[in-house]
C-alpha distance (Angstrom), angle and dihedral (degrees) to the residues before:
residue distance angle dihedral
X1 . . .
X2 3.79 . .
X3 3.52 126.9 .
X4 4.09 140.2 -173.6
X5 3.56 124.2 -132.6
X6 4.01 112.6 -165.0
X7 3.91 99.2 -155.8
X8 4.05 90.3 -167.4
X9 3.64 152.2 9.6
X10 3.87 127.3 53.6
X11 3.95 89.6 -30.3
X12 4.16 97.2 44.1
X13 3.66 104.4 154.1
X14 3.87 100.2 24.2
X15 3.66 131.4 135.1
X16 3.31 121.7 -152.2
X17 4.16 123.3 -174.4
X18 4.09 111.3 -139.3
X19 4.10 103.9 -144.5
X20 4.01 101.2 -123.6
X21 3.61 89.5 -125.9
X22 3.49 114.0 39.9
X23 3.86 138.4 77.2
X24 4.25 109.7 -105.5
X25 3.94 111.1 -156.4
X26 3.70 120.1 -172.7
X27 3.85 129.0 -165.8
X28 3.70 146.2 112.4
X29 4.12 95.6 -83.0
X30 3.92 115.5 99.7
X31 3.63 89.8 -123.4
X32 4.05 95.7 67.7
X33 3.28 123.4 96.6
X34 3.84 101.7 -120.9
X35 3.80 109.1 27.4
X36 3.93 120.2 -152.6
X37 3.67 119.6 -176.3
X38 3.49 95.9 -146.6
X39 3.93 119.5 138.3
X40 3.67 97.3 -140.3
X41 4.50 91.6 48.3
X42 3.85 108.5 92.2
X43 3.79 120.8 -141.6
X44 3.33 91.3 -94.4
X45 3.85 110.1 26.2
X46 3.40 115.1 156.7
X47 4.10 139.5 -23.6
X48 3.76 135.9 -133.9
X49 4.16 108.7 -150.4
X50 3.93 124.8 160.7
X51 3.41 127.2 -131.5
X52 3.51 149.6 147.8
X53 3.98 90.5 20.2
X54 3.97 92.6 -54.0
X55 3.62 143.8 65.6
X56 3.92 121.8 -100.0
X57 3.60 125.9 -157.3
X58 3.88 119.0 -143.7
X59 3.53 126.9 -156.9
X60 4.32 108.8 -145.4
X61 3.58 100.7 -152.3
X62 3.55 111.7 -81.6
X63 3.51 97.9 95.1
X64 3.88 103.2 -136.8
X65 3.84 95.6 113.0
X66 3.82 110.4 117.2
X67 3.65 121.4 -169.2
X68 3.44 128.3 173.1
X69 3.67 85.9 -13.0
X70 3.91 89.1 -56.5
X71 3.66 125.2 122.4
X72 3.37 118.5 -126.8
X73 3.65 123.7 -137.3
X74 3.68 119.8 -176.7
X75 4.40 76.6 -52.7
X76 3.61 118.4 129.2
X77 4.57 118.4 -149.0
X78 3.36 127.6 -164.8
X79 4.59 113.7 -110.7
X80 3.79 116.2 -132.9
X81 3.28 120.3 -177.6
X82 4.30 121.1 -55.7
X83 3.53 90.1 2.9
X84 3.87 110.1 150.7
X85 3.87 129.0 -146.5
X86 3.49 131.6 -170.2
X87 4.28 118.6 -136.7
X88 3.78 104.5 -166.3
X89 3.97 100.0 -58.8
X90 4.02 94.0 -18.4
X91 4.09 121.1 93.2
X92 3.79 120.9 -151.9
X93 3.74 126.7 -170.5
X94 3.73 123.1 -152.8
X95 3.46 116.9 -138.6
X96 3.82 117.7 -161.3
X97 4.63 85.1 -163.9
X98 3.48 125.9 42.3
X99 4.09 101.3 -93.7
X100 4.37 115.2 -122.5
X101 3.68 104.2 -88.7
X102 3.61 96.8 24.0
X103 3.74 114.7 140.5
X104 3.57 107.6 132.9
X105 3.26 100.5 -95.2
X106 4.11 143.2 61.1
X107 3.68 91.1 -61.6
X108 4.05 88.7 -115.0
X109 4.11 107.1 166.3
X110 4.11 92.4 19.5
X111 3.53 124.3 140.1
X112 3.33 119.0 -68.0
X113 3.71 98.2 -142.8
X114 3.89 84.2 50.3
X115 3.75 101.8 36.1
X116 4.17 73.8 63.1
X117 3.22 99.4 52.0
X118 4.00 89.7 40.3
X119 4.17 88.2 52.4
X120 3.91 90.3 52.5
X121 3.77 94.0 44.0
X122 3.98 86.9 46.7
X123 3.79 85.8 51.6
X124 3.68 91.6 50.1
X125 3.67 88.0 57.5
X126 3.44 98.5 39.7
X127 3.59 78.1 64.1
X128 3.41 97.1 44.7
X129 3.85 88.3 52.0
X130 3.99 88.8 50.7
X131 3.67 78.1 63.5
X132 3.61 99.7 42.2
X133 3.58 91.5 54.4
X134 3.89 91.1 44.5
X135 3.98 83.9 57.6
X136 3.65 90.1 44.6
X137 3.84 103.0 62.7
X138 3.68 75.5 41.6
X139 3.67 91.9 49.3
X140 4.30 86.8 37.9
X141 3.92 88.5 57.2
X142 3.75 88.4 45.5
X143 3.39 92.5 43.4
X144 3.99 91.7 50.6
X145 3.67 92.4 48.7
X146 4.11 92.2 49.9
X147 3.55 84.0 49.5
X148 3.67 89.7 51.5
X149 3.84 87.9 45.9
X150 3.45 89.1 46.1
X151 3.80 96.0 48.9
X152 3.82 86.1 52.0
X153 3.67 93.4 38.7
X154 4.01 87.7 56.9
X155 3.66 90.7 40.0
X156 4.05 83.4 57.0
X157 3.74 92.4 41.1
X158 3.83 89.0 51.3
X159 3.80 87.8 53.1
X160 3.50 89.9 50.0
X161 3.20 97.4 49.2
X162 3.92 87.8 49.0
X163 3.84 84.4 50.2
X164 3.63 96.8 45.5
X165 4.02 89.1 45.8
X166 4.15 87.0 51.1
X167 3.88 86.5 39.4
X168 4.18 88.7 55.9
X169 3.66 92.9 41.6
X170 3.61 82.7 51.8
X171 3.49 91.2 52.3
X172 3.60 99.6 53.9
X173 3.80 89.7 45.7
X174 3.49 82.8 57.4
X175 3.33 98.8 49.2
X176 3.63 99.8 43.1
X177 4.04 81.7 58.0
X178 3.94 90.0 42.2
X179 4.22 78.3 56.4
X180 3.30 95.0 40.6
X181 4.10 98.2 46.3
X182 3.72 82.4 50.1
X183 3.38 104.2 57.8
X184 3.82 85.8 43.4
X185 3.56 87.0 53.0
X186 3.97 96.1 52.6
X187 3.77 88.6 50.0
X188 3.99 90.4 47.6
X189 3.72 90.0 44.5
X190 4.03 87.1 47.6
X191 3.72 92.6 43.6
X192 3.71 87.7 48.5
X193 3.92 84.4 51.7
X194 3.27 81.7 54.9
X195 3.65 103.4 54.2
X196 3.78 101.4 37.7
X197 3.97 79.6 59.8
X198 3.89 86.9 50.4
X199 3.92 97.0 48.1
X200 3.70 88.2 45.6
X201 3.73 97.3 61.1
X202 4.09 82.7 31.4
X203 3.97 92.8 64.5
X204 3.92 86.4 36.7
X205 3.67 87.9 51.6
X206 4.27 89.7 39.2
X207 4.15 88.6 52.2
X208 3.82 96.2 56.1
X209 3.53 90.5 46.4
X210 3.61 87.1 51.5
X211 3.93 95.8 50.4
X212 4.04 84.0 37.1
X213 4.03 81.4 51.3
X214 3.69 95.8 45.1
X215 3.82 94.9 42.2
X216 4.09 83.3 45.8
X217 4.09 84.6 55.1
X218 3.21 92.2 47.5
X219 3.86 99.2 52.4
X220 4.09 86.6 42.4
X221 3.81 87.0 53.8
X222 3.81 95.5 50.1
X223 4.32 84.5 45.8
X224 3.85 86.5 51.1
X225 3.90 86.0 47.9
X226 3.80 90.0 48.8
X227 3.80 90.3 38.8
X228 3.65 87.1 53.7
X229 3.63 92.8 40.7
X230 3.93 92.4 51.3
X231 3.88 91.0 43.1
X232 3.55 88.9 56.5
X233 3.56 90.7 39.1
X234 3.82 86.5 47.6
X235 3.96 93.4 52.0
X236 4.22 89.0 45.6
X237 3.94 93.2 51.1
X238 3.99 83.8 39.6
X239 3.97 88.3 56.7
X240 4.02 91.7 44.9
X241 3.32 90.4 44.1
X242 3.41 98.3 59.3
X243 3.45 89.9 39.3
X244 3.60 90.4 61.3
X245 3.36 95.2 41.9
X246 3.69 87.0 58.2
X247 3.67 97.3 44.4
X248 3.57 90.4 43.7
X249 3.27 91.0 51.8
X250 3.98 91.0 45.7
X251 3.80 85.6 54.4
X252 3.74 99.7 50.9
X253 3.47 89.2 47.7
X254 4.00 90.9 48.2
X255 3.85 85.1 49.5
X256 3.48 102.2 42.9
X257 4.18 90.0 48.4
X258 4.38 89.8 44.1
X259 3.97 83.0 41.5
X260 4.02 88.7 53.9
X261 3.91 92.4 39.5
X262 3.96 92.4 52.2
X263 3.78 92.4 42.2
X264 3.67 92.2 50.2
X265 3.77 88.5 52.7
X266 3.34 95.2 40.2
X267 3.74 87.7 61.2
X268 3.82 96.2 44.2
X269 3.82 82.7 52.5
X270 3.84 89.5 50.4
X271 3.92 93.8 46.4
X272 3.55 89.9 45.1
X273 4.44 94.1 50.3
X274 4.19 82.3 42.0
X275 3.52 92.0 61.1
X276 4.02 90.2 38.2
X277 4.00 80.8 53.5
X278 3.13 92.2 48.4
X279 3.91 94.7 57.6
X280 3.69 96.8 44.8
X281 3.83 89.0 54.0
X282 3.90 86.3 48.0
X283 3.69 86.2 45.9
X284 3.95 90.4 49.3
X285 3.56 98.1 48.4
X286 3.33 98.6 56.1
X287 3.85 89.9 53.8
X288 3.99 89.0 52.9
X289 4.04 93.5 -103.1
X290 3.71 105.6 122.6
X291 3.71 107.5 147.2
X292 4.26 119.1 -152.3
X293 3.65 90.3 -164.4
X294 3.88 133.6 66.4
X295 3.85 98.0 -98.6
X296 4.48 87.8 -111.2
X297 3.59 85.5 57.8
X298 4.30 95.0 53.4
X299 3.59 121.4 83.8
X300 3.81 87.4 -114.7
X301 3.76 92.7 59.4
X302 3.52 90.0 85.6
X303 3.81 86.1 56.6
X304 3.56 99.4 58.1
X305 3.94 120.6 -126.5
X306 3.46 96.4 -96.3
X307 3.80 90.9 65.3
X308 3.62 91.7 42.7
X309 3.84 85.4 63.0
X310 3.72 91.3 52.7
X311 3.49 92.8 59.8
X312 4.21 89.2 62.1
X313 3.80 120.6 71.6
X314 3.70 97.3 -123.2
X315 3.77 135.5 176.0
X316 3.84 107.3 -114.6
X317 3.75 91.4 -118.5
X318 3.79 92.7 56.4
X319 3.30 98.5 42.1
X320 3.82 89.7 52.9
X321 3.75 93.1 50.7
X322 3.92 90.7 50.9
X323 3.81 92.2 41.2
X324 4.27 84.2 51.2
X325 3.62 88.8 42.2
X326 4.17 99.4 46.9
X327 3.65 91.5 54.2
X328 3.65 94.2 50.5
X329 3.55 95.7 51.2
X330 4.29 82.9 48.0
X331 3.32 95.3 49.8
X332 3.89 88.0 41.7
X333 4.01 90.1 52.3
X334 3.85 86.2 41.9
X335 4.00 93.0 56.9
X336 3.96 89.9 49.8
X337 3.55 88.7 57.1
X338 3.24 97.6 56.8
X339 3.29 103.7 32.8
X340 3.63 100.2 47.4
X341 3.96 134.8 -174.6
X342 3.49 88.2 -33.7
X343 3.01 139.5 13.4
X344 4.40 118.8 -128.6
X345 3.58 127.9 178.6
X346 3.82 111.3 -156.5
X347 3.90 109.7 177.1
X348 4.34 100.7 -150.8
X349 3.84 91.3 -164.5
X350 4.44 86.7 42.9
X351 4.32 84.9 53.5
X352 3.77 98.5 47.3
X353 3.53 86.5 47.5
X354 3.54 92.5 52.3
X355 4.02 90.3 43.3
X356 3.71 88.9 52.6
X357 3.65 99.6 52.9
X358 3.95 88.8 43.3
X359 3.52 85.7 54.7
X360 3.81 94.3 49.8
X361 4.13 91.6 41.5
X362 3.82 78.3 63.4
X363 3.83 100.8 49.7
X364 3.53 86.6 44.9
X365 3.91 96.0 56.2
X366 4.25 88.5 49.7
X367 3.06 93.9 61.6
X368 3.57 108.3 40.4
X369 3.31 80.7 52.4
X370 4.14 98.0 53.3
X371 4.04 81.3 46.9
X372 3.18 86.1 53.7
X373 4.08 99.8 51.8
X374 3.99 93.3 34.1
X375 4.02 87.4 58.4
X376 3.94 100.2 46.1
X377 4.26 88.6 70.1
X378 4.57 84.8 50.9
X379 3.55 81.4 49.8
């Protein structure tokens, strides 16, 4: 059986038997088991309960239970056996045996023998509680600095707490943005995709227009080759052409000037058998020839003049002089046959010459002119 020993206050020396299976509450109301009248007890201070083979002590909530120099806090220890505890200004020892002299009361009518040895063991913890209470203004000041410490150390944990609250608000900013910046990151990756595709078919795209650009630089070089070929082409055919025309012209004049020197002299040569004619038909007359047909119209044409003289008896002289003057007037009527009306003189070699270089005046102006067009775009 367990017992409690208040070592001080208004119930110094009492014993007090704890029931081993009921619940023991101490405080200052009228309701609680034990009462102490001691300002700094609550109503309900502390309780005394068994269980699991021991006794447990059990701080209430106001915090001024001390044991073993340890503030309790709404905590709850195990009691072994002499262990003291402080209750506001009031120590208690637990006491596993029933102490000598304990009988719940003052001890009135005891033994004296052990009302002796009670007195010298109450001394002895009188003394002991001397030294309690020594320890417990130490244990006070302690107790006021923890709870300093522990004011500041909640004041810190608060802050923490404030700190770790910001800190996990932080966190889930961050992580939103860590969300965000990812999906942003899959679409830049995909649009990335994306363009490495498009630069791909881009440079494919870029190298046949470079082959289409080289082959097209090649094909302009070859027309600048030709251009320059047909400009130099142009400027030859421009030279012989002018040339021609010149010698052309040179020769038309030449013919035109021979043309008017033969015709002239034709027609002094035709003036000169007329009047030849003229004499031989005088000449015939008077001998009683005067023919009323062209001479190949008469049946004597056939006989040529000549023999038509034979058939006169004519003095040599006379018949020389008509012989001289017949074949003028033949040759006379053969020149105005083939001369004609008028006389023309149309070189053929002189008018293909002149064709040719009209043809090649022409050449030359297409092409100066499809210089011309193909440079106006370089320009």
């Amino acid at each position: 059986m367990a017992w409690l020993q208040f070592l001080s206050g208004e119930r110094a020396d009492d014993f007090v038997e704890l029931n081993p299976t009921a619940t023991l509450i101490i405080g200052s109301a009228p309701d609680a088991h034990i009462q102490l009248r001691d300002p700094e007890i609550a109503p309900q201070h502390c309780q005394v309960y068994p269980a699991q083979g021991a006794y447990w002590l059990r701080d209430l909530g106001q915090g001024m239970t001390v044991h073993g120099l340890h503030r309790l806090v709404q905590e709850t220890e195990g009691l072994r056996d002499h262990d003291v505890f402080i209750l506001g200004r009031t120590f208690v020892r637990f006491c596993a045996q029933p102490p000598r002299g304990a009988s719940g009361g003052s001890g009135a009518g005891a033994d004296p023998a052990a009302l002796e040895a009670a007195q010298r063991e109450l001394a002895a913890l009188r003394a002991e509680v001397d030294r309690l209470r020594a320890w417990g203004s130490k244990g006070e000041e302690l107790t006021e600095s923890l709870s300093e410490k522990l004011r500041e150390a909640k004041e810190r944990l608060e802050k923490a707490r404030r700190q770790l609250n910001e800190r996990d608000e932080e966190i889930e900013r961050l992580r939103a943005e860590r969300g965000a910046a990812d999906k942003e990151s899959a679409r830049l990756e995909e649009r990335l995709s994306e363009a490495v595709g498009e630069l791909r078919e881009l440079r494919g795209k870029s190298a046949e227009l470079e082959a289409a650009l080289e082959e097209k630089e090649r094909a302009l070089e070859a027309s600048r080759k030709e251009r320059e070929t047909a400009r130099v082409d142009a400027k030859r055919l421009a030279v012989e052409l002018d040339l021609l025309e010149r010698r052309s012209a040179e020769a038309v004049e030449e013919t035109r000037v021979g043309a008017e020197e033969r015709l002239a002299e034709e027609r002094r040569r035709a003036e000169l058998l007329a009047e030849r004619l003229a004499a031989a038909e005088e000449a015939l007359t008077r001998l009683g020839v005067a023919p009323t047909a062209p001479v190949a119209s008469t049946p004597l044409a056939s006989k040529g003049w000549r023999a038509l003289l034979e058939e006169f008896p004519l003095d040599p002289p006379l018949r020389a002089a008509l012989e001289e003057a017949i074949s003028a007037a033949v040759e006379a009527e053969a020149l105005r046959r083939y001369a004609g009306p008028d006389l023309r003189w149309d070189d053929p070699a002189s008018a293909e010459q002149v064709q040719r270089a009209r043809a090649l005046r022409q050449r030359g102006e297409r092409v100066a002119l499809a210089l011309a067009l193909e440079q106006e775009p370089d320009a």
